[in-house]
N, C-alpha and C positions, 0 to 999 in steps of 0.2 A: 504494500500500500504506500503511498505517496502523501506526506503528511507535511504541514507546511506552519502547524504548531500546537496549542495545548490549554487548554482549557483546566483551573482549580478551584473547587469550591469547597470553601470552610462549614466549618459546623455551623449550622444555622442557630440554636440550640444558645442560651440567656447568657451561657458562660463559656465562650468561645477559646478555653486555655486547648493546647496543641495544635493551634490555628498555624502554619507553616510562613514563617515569614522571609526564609533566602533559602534559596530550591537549584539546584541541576536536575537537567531532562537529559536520557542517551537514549540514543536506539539503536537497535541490532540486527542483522538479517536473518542470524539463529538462534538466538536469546545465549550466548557463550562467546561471543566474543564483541563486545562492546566497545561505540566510537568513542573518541573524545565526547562531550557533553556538546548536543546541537543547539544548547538554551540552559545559561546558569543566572542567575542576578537573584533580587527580591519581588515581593508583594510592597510595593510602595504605601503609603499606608494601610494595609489591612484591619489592623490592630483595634485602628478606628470607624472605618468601610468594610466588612465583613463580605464580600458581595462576592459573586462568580466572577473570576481572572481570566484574562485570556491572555499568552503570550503566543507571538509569532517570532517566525526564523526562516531563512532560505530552506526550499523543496527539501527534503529528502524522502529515502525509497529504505521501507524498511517492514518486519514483521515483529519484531516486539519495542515494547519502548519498559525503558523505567526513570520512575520520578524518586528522587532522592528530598528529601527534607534534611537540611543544611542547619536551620536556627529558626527555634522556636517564639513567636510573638514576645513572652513572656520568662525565658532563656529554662524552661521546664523541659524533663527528659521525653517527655512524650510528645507523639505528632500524630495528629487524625488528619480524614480526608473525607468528606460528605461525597463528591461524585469529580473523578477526575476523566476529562477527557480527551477527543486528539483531533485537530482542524485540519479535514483530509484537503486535496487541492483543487 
């Protein structure tokens, strides 16, 4: 599939702690050997804006992707994810 970026949405839910605030995205052609990250940075403020993210990045052609959670809103060891998705092309 041919995917062009990535979509995250935090806990919707009154107490929003493991809310993902600096993230890398890779993807793979066989889930075993993984690119450099095609999309790393932050949720500009999330913290505050809680809302569905979408990042974009140049084409690529792949069949799995994985999303890393780097740092947490509130620097807690845990990180949730309400519905994460992928912006085909």
């Amino acid at each position: 599939m041919k995917i062009s970026g990535f979509t995250y949405l935090p806990s919707q839910q009154r107490y929003i702690d493991g809310t993902v605030s600096h993230y890398k995205f890779y993807v793979s052609p066989d889930g075993k050997n993984w690119n450099s990250s095609v999309s790393s940075g932050e949720f500009s403020n999330i913290k505050n804006n809680p809302i569905l993210q979408t990042k974009s990045f140049e084409v690529v052609k792949c069949r799995f992707i994985k999303f890393v959670g780097k740092m947490e809103i509130n620097d807690n060891n845990l990180m949730s994810i309400s519905e994460l998705g992928v912006v085909t092309e």
